[in-house]
TORMAR-535942 format. One record per atom (N, C-alpha, C, O): x, y, z. Coordinates in nm, 3 decimals, m for minus. Layout:
N
r X = X | Y = Y | Z = Z
...
REM end
This chain:
77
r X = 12.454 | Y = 9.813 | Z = 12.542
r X = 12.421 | Y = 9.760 | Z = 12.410
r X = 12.272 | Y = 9.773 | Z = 12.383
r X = 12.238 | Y = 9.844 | Z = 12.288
r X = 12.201 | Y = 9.727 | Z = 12.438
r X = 12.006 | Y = 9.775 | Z = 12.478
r X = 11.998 | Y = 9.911 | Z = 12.453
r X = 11.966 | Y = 9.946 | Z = 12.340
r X = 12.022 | Y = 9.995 | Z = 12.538
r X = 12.042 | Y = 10.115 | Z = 12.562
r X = 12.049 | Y = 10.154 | Z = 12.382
r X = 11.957 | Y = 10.227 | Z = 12.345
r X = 12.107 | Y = 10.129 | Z = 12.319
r X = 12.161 | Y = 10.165 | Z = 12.170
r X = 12.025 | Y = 10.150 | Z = 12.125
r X = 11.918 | Y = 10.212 | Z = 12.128
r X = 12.068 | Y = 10.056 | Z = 12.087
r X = 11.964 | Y = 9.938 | Z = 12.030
r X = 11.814 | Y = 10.039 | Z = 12.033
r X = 11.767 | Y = 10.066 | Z = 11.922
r X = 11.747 | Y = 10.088 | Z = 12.146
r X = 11.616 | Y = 10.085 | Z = 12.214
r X = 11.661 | Y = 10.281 | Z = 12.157
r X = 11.581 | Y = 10.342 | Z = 12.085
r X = 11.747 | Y = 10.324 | Z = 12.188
r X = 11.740 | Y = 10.432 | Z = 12.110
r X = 11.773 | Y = 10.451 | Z = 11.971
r X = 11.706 | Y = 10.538 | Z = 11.914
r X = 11.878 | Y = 10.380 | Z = 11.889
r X = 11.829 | Y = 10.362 | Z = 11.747
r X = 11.660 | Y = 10.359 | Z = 11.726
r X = 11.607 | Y = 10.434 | Z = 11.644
r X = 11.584 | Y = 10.267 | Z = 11.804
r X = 11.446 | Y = 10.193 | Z = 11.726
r X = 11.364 | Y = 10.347 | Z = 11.748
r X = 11.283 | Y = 10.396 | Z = 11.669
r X = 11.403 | Y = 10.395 | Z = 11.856
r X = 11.293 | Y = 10.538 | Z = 11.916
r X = 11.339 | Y = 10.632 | Z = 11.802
r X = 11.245 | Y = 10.652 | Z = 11.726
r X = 11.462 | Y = 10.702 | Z = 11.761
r X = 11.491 | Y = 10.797 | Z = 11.692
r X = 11.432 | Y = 10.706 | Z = 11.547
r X = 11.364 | Y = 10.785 | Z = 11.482
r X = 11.435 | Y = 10.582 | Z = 11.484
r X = 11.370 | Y = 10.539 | Z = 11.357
r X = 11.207 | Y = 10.613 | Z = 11.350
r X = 11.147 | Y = 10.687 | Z = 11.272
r X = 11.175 | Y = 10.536 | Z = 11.499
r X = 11.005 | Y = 10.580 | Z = 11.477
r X = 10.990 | Y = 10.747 | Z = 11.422
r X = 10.927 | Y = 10.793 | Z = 11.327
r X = 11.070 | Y = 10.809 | Z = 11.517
r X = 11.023 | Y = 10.928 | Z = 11.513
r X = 11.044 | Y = 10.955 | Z = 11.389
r X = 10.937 | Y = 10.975 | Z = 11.331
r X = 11.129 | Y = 10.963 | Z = 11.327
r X = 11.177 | Y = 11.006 | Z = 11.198
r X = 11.089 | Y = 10.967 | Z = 11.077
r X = 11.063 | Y = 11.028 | Z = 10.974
r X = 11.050 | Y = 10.845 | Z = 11.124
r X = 10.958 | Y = 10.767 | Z = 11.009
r X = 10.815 | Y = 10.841 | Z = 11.053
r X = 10.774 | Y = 10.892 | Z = 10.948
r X = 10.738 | Y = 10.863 | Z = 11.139
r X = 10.631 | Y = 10.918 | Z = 11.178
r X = 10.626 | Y = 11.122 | Z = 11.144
r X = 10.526 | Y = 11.192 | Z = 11.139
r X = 10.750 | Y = 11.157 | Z = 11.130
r X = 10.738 | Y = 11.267 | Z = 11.080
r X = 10.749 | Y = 11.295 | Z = 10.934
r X = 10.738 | Y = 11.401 | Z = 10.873
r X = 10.771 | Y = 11.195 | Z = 10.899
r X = 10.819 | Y = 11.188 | Z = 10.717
r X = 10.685 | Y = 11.144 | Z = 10.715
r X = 10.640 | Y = 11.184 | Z = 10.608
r X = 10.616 | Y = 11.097 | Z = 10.763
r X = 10.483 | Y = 11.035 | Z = 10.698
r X = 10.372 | Y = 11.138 | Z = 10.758
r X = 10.261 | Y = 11.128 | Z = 10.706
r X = 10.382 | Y = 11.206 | Z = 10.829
r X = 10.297 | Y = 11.349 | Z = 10.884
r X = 10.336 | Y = 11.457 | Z = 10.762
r X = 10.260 | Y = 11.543 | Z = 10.715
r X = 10.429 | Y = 11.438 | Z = 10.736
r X = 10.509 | Y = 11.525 | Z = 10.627
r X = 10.378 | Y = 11.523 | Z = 10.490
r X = 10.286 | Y = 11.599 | Z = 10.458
r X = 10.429 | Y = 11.407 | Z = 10.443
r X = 10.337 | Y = 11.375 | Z = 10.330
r X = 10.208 | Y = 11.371 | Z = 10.358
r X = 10.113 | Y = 11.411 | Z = 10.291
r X = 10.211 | Y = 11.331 | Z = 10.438
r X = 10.008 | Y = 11.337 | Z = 10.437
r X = 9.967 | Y = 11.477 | Z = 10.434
r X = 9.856 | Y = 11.495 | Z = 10.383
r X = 10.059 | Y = 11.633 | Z = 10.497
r X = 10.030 | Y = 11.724 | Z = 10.483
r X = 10.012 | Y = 11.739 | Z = 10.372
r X = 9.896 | Y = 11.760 | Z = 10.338
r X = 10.105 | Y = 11.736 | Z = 10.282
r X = 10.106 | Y = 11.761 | Z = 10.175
r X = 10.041 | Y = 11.702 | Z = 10.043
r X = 10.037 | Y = 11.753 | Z = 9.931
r X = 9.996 | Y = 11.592 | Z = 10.083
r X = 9.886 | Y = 11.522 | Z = 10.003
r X = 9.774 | Y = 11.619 | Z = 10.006
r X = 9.732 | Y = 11.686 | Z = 9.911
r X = 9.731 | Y = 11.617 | Z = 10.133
r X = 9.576 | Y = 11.737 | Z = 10.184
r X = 9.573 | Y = 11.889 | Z = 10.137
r X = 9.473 | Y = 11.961 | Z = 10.125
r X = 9.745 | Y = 11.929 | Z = 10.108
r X = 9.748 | Y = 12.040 | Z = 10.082
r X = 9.733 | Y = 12.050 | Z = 9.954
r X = 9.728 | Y = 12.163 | Z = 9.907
r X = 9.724 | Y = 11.946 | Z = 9.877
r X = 9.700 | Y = 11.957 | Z = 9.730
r X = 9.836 | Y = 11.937 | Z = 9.650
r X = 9.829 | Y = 11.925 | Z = 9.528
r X = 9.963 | Y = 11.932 | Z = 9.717
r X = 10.064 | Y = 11.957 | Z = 9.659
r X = 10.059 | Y = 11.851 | Z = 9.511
r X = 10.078 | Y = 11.891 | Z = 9.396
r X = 10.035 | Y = 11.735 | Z = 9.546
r X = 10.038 | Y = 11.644 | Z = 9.429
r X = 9.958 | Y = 11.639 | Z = 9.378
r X = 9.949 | Y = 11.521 | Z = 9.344
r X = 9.885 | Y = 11.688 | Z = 9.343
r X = 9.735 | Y = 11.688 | Z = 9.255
r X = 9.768 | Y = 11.837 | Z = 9.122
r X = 9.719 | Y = 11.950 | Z = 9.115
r X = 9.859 | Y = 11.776 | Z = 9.045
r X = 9.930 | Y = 11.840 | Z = 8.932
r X = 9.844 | Y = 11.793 | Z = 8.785
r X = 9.898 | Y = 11.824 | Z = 8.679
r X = 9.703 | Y = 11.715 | Z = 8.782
r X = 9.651 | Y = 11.645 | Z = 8.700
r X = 9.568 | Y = 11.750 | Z = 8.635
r X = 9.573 | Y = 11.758 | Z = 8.513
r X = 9.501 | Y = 11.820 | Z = 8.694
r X = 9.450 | Y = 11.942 | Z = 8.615
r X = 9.558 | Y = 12.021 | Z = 8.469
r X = 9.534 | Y = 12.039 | Z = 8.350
r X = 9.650 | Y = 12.042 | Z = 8.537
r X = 9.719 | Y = 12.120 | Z = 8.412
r X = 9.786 | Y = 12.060 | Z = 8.339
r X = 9.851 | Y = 12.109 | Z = 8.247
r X = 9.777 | Y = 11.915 | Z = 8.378
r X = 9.882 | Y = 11.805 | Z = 8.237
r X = 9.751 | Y = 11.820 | Z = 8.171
r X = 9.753 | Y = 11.928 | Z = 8.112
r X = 9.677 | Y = 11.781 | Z = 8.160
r X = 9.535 | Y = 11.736 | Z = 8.094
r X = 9.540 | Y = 11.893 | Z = 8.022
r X = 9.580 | Y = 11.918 | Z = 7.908
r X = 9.505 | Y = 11.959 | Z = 8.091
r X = 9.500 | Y = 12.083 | Z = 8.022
r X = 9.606 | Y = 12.116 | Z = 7.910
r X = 9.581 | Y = 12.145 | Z = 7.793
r X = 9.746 | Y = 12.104 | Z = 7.979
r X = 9.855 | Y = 12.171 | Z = 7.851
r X = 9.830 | Y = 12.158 | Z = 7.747
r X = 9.848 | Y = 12.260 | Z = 7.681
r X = 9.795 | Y = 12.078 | Z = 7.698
r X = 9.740 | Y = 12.035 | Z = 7.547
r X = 9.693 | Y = 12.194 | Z = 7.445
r X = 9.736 | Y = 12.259 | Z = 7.349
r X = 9.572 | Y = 12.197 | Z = 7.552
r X = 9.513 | Y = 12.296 | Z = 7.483
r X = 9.521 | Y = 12.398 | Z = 7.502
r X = 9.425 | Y = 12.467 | Z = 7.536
r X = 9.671 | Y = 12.455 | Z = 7.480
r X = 9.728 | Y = 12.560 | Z = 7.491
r X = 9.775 | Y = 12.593 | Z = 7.425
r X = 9.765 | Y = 12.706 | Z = 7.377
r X = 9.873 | Y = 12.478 | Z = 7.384
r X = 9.984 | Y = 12.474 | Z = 7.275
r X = 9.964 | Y = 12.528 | Z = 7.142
r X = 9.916 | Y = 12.445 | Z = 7.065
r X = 9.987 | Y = 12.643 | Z = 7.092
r X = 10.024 | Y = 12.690 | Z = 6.940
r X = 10.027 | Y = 12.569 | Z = 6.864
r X = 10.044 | Y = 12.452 | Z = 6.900
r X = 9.999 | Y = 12.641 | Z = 6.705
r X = 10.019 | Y = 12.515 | Z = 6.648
r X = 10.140 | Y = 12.496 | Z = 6.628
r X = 10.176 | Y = 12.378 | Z = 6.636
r X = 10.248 | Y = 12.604 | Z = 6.592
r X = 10.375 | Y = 12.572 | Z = 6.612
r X = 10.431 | Y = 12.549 | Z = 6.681
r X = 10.548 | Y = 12.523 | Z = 6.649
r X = 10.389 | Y = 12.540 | Z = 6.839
r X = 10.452 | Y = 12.498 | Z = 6.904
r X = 10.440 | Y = 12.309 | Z = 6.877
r X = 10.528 | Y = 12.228 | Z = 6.908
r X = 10.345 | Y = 12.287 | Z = 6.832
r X = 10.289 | Y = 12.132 | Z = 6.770
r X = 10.374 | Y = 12.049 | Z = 6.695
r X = 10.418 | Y = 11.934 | Z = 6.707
r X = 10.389 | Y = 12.182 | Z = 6.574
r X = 10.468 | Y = 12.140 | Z = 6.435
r X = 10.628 | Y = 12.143 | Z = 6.475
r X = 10.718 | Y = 12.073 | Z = 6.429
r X = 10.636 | Y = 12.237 | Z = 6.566
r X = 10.779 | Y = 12.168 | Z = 6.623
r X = 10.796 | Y = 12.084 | Z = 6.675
r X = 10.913 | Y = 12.052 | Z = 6.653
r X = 10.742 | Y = 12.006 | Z = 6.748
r X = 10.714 | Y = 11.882 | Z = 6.858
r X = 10.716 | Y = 11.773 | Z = 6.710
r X = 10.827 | Y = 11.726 | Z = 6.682
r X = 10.634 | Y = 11.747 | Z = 6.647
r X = 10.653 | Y = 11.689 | Z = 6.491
r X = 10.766 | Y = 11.662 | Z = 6.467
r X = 10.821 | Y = 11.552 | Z = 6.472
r X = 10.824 | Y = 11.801 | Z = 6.427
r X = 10.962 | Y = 11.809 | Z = 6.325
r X = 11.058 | Y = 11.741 | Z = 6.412
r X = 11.126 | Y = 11.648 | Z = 6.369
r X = 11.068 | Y = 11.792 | Z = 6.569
r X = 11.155 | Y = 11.709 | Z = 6.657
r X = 11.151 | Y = 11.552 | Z = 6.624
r X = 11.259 | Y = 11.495 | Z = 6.605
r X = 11.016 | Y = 11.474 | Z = 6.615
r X = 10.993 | Y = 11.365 | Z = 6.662
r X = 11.026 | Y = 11.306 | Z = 6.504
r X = 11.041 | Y = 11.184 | Z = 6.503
r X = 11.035 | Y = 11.349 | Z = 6.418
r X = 11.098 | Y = 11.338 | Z = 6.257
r X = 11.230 | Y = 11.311 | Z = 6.230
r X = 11.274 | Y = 11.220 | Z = 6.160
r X = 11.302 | Y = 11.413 | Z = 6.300
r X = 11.467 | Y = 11.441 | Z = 6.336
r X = 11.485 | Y = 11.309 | Z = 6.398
r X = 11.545 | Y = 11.221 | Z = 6.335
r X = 11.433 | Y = 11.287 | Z = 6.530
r X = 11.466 | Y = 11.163 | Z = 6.618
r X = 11.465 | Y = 11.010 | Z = 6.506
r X = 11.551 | Y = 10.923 | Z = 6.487
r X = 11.354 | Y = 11.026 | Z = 6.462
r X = 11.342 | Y = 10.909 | Z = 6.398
r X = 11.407 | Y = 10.886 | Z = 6.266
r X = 11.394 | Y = 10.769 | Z = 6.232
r X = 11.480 | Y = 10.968 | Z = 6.170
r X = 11.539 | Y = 10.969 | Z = 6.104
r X = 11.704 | Y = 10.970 | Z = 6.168
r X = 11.780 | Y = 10.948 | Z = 6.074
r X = 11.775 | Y = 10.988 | Z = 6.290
r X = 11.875 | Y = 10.988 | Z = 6.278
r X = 11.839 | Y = 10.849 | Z = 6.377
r X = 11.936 | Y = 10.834 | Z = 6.450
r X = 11.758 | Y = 10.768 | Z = 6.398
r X = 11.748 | Y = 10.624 | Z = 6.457
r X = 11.726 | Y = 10.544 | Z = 6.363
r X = 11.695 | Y = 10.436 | Z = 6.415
r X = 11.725 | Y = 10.535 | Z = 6.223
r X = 11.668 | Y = 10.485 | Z = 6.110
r X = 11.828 | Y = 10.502 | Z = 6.036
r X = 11.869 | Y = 10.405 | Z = 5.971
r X = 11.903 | Y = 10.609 | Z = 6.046
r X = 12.040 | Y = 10.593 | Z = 5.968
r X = 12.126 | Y = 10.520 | Z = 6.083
r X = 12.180 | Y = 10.415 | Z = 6.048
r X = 12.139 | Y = 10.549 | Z = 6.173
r X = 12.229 | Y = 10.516 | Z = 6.294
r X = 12.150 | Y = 10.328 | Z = 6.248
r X = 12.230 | Y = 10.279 | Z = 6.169
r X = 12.060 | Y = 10.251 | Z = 6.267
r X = 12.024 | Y = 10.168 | Z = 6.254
r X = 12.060 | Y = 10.068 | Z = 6.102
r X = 12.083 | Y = 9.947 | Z = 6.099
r X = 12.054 | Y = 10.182 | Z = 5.960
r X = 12.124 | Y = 10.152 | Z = 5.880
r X = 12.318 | Y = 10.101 | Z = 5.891
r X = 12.372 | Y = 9.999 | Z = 5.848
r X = 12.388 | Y = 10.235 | Z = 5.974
r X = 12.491 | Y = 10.188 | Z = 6.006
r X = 12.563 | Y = 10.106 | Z = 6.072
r X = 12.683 | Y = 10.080 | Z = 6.076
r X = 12.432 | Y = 10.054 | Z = 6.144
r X = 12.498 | Y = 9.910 | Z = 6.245
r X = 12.505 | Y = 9.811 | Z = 6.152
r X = 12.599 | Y = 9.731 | Z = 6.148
r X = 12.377 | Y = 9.807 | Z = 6.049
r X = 12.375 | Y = 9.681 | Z = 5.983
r X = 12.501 | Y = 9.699 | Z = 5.868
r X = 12.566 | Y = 9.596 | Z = 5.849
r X = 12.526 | Y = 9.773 | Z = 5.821
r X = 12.655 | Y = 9.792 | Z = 5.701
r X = 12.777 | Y = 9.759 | Z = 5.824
r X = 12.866 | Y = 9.682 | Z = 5.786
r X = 12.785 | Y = 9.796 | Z = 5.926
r X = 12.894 | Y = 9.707 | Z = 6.003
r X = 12.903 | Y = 9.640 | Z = 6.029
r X = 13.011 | Y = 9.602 | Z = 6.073
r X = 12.775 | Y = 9.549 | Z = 6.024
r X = 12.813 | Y = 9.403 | Z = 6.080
r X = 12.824 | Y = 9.317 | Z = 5.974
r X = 12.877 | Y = 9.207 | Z = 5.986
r X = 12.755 | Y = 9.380 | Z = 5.820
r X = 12.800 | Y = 9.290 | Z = 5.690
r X = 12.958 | Y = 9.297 | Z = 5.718
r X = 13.012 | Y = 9.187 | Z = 5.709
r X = 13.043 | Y = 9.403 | Z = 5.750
r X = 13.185 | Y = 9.407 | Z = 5.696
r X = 13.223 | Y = 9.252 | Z = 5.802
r X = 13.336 | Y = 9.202 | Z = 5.800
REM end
């Protein structure tokens, strides 16, 4: 029963000590450091690519503005 026990806890460590060697590589390697090109995308973007992003966010809010009208006409009935 020990025996288990004492090798469950050894195979946890290890596993947990390589997942965390894992990430730290990959922290150092730069992997997550994606902040440069969010910041950047911006100023990339066409203007139509803009005015579509707009028209989308127009669409959204007009079919949340009728859908919102139709709850309230259902709950008068």
């Amino acid at each position: 029963m020990n025996s288990i026990l004492i090798l469950e806890l050894g195979v946890g460590i290890v596993v947990s000590f390589t997942l965390l060697g894992i990430f730290i590589w990959a922290a150092k390697g730069g992997q997550f450091e994606d902040s440069k090109k969010m910041m950047d995308s911006p100023l990339f973007d066409s203007p139509e690519d803009l005015q579509r992003a707009y028209e989308e966010e127009q669409k959204i809010k007009e079919m949340r503005d009728k859908k919102a009208k139709e709850v309230d006409i259902n709950t008068i009935k």
